[in-house]
C-alpha positions in Angstrom: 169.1 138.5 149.9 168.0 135.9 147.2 166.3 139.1 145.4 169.5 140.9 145.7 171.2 138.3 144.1 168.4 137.8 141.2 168.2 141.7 140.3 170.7 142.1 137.6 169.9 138.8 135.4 166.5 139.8 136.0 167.2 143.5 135.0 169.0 142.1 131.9 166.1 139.6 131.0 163.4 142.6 131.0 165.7 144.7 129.1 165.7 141.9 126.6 161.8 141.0 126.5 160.5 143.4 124.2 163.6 144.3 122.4 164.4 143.4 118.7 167.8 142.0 119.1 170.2 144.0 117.1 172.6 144.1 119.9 174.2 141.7 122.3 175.2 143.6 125.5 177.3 142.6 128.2 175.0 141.7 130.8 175.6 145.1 133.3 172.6 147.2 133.7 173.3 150.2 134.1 171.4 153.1 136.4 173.6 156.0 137.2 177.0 157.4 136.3 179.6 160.2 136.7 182.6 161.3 135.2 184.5 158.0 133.9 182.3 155.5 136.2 179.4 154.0 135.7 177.0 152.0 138.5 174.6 149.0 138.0 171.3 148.3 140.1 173.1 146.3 142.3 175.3 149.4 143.2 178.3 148.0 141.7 180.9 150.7 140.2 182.9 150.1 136.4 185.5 151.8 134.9 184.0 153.1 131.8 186.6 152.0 128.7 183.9 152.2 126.0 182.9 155.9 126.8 179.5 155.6 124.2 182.2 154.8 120.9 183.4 158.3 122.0 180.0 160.0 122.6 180.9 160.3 125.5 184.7 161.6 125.5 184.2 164.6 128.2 182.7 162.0 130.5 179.0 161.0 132.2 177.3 164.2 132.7 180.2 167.2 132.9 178.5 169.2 135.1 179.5 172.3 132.2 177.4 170.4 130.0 174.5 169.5 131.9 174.2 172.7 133.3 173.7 173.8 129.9 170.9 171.2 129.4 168.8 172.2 132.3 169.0 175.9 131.3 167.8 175.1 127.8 165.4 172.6 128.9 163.6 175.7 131.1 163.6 177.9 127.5 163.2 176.1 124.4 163.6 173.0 123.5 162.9 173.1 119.7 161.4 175.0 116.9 162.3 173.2 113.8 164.6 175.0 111.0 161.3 176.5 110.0 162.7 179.6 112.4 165.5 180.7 113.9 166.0 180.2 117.5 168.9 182.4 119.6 171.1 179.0 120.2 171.6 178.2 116.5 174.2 181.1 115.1 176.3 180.9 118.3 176.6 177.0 117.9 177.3 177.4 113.8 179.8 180.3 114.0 181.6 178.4 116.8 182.3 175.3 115.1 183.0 176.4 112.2 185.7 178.3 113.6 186.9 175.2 115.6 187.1 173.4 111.9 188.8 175.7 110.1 185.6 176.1 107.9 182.8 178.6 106.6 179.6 176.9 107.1 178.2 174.0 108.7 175.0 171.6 108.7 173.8 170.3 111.7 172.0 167.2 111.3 171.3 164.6 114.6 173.3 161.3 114.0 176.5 160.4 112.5 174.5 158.5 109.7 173.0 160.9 109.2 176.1 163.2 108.5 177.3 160.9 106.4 174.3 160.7 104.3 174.5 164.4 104.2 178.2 164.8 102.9 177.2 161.9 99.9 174.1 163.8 98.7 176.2 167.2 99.2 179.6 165.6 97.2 177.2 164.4 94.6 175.7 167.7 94.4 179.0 169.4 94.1 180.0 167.1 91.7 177.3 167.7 89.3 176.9 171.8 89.9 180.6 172.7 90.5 182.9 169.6 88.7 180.5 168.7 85.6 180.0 165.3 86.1 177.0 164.1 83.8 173.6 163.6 85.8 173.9 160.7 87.4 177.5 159.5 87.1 179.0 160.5 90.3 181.0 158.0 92.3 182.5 158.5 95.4 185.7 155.7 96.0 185.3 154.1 100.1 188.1 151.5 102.0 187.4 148.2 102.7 186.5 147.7 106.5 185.0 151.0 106.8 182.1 152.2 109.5 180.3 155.1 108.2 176.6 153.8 109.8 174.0 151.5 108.8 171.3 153.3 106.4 170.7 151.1 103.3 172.9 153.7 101.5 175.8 153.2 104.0 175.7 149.2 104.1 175.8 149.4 100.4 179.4 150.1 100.3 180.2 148.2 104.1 182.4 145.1 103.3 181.4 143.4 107.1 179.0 141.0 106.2 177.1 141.7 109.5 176.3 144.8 108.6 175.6 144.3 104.7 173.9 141.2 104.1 170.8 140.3 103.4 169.3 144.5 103.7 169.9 144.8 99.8 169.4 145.9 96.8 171.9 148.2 97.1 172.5 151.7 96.6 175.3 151.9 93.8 177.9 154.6 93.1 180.5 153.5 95.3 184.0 151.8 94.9 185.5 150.4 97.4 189.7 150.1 97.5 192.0 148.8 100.1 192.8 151.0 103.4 196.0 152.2 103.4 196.5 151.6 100.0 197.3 155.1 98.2 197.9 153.0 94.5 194.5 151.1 94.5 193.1 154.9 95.5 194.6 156.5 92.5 193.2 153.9 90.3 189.8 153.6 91.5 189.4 157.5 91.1 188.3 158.3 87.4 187.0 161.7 85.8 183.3 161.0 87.3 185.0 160.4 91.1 182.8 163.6 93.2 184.8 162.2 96.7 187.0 159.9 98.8 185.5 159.5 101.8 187.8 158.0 104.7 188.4 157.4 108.7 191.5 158.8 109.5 191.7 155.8 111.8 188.9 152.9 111.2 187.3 152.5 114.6 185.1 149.4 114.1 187.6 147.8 112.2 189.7 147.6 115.7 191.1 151.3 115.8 193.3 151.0 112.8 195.5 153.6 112.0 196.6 154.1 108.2 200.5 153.8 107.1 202.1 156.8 107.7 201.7 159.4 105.2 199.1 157.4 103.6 196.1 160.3 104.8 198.4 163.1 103.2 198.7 161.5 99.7 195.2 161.3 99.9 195.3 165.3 100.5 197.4 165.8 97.5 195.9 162.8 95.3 192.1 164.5 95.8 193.8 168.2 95.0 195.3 167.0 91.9 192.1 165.4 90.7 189.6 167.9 91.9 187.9 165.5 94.0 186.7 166.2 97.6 188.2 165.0 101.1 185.6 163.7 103.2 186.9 162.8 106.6 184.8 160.5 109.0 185.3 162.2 112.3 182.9 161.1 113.7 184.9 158.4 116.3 188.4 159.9 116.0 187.5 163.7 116.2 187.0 166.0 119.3 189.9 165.4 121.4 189.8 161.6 121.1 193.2 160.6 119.7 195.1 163.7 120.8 194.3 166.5 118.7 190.6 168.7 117.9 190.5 166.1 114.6 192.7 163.0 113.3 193.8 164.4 110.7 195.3 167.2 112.3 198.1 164.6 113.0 198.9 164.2 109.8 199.2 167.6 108.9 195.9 167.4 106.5 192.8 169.3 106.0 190.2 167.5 104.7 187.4 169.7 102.1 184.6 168.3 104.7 184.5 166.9 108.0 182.1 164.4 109.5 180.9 165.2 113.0 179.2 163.4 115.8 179.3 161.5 119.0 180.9 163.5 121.1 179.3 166.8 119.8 176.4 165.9 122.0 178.2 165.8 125.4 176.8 162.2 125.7 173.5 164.3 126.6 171.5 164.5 123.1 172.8 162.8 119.1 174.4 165.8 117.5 176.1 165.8 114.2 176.7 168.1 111.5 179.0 168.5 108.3 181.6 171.3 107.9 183.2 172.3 104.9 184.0 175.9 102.8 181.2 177.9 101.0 181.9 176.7 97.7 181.0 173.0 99.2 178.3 173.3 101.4 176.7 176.5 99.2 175.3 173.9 96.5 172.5 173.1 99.1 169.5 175.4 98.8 166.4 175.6 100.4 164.2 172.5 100.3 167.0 170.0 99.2 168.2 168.9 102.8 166.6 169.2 106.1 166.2 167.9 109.3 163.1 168.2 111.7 165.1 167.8 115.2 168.2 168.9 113.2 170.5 171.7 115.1 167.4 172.0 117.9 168.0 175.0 120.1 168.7 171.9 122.7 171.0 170.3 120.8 172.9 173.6 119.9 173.0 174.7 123.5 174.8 171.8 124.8 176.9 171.3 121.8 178.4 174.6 122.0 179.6 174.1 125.1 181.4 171.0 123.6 183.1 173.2 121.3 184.0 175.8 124.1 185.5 172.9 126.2 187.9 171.6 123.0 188.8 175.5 122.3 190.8 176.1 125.6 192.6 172.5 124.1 192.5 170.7 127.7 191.3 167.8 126.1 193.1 167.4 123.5 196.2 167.7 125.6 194.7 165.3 128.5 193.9 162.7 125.5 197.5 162.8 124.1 199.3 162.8 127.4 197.4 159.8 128.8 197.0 158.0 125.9 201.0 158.2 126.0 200.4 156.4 129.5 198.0 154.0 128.8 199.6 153.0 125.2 203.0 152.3 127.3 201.0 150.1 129.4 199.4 147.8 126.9 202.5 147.9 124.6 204.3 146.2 127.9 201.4 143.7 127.4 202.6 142.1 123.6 203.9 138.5 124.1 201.8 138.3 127.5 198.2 137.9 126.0 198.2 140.6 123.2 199.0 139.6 120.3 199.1 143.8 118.8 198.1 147.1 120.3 197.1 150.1 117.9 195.9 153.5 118.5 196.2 157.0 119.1 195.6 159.2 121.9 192.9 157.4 124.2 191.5 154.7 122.0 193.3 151.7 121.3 192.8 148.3 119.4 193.9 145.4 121.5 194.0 141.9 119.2 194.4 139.0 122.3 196.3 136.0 121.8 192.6 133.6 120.1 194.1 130.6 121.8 193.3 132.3 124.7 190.2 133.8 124.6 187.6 135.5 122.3 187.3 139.5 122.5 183.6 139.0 124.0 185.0 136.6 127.1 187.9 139.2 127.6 184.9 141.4 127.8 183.0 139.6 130.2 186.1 139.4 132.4 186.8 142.8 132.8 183.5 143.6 133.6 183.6 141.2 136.1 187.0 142.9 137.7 184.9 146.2 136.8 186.1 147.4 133.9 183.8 148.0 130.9 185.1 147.7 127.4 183.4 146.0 124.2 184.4 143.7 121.5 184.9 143.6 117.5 186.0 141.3 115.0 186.9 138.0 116.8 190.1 138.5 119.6 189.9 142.4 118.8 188.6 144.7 122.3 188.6 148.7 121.9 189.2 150.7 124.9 188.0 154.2 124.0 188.1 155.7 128.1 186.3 159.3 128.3 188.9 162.2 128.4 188.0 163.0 132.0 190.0 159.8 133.8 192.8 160.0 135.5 196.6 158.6 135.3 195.7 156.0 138.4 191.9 154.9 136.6 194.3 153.9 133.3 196.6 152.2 135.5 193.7 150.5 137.3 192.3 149.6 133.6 195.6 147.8 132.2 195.7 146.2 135.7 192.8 144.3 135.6 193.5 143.3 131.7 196.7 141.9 132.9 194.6 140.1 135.4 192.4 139.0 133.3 194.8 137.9 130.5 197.0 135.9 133.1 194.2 134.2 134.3 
């Protein structure tokens, strides 16, 4: 029984050991999971309200998804883009159609993206605009999360995440969010690309003023400077539609992929955007080893066959309807605002009350999992797969737990 007792703050010490720590977990250790619930060694069930930042938005190991896995796994597993490999056009023709796009770039991780749309803006700029060697800028918002590279941080205004890793990579200019006048300004001759959240997740899911994201549209036509759209969180059915954007009525010139792409199974990522983009790349100027991996594309097809019937993005914007309504009915009773679209939401408690981390730690103990940023701010981010009854359950215990 004592042993019993002892396993999980045992579990989490181990885990800790031999671990640089660049993380601070809740202290849950986790050993199997399914659908939108997860269970620790001690055989104790949570609601899953993090869902991998959205990795894992169709849920712990859709049985679609892992079925395609397993297959794969039996076949091939990976070549390197040195060949070809039968999983790769099907994947590529298949998202591209899903973005609206005529090629795309898979790559592994969402920094990784990233890194790919500013060395392919850059490249555009100089081969297609005529911006002198070496001039290019690309203009960024404060409290952005694009990833943590050296390259990335250099333009990341959260301390955490910047200081101390420099000197920095330069060629960035960094404006207010939300702010179309400080964007104008900021963008001069040399500007290659804006690159944007629709909605910033780490920030606290914070969603731009409305018809902010459309002057940006028509600001980067009129100046012949690219869209880039961070997907990355907010795409694939998360906040109600196949991409962010879409609810704004916008079509960025590249999107940002990740996350989700992978089923929550392998890091997939890749960059989509229109020949006269992504054409500027030629053999031997961009690569990836593991990138587009007959695994990765196996699995990550599937993705994109579950978000082309639009299931998802109609579950996501139905519940999130539900589950908005019930944390909206939560303002003045421990939340001080709620923001959000679809199934993620920013939730900023009442600091007299409690810190985000100890709402944290409360939920999980009522068995809810969900994580904290920035102070008093939680995100819940649930996978697409739960139902009207596990949202309910969710606010529930947050009620609980802000009461208490």
């Amino acid at each position: 029984m004592i042993e019993d007792m002892l396993r999980t703050p045992a579990a989490v010490q181990d885990s800790e050991r031999h671990t640089a720590h660049n993380y601070h977990p809740l202290p849950v250790v986790i050993t199997s999971a399914e659908g939108a619930w997860v269970t620790d060694v001690d055989g104790n069930r949570y609601l899953d309200c993090l869902a991998g930042y959205s990795a894992l938005n169709f849920g712990h190991r859709h049985p679609t998804l892992v079925a395609a896995a397993h297959a794969q796994l039996d076949r091939l597993t990976l070549t390197s883009r040195a060949f070809i490999h039968d999983q790769f056009a099907d994947f590529c023709r298949e998202l591209a159609a899903l973005c609206g796009k005529d090629l795309v770039l898979p790559m592994n991780t969402g920094a990784e993206a990233v890194e790919t749309g500013i060395k392919v803006a850059r490249k555009w700029g100089y081969q297609v605009k005529g911006v002198p060697a070496g001039q290019a800028n690309i203009v960024v918002a404060e409290g952005n999360f694009h990833g943590r590279t050296t390259t990335i941080v250099s333009f990341s205004t959260d301390s955490d995440a910047r200081a101390d890793f420099g000197p920095y990579t330069p060629g960035f200019r960094i404006v207010p969010y939300g702010d179309l006048a400080a964007l104008t300004e900021a963008i001069d001759e040399h500007t290659v690309a804006v690159l944007l959240e629709p909605i910033q997740g780490e920030q606290g899911v914070v969603v731009p003023p409305e018809g902010y994201l459309p002057g940006v549209r028509r600001l980067c036509t009129e100046r012949d400077v690219l869209f880039i759209a961070d997907e990355i969180q907010s795409g694939l059915g998360r906040t109600g539609a196949t991409f962010a954007c879409e609810q704004e009525g916008v079509v960025p010139d590249m999107y940002l992929l990740g996350k989700a792409l992978g089923g929550g199974i392998v890091p997939v990522s890749a960059v989509a955007a229109d020949a006269d983009v992504l054409g500027v790349l030629k053999p031997g100027q961009h690569g990836s080893t593991f990138g587009g991996n007959p695994l990765a594309c196996a699995v990550a097809t599937e993705v994109v066959r579950l978000l082309a019937t639009g299931e998802f993005q109609r579950r996501s914007a139905a519940l999130g309807e539900r589950l908005h309504a019930g944390l909206r009915g939560l303002i003045g009773k421990g939340l001080v605002a709620v923001r959000g679209r679809g199934l993620w939401a920013g939730l900023d408690i009442d600091p007299a009350l409690m810190s985000g981390r100890q709402a944290c730690e409360r939920l999980m103990e009522r068995g809810v999992l969900a994580k904290d940023t920035h102070g008093s701010t939680i995100r819940l981010a649930p996978p697409l797969v739960i139902t009207e009854e596990e949202i309910d359950h969710a606010v529930a215990q947050l009620t609980a737990v802000l009461a208490d």
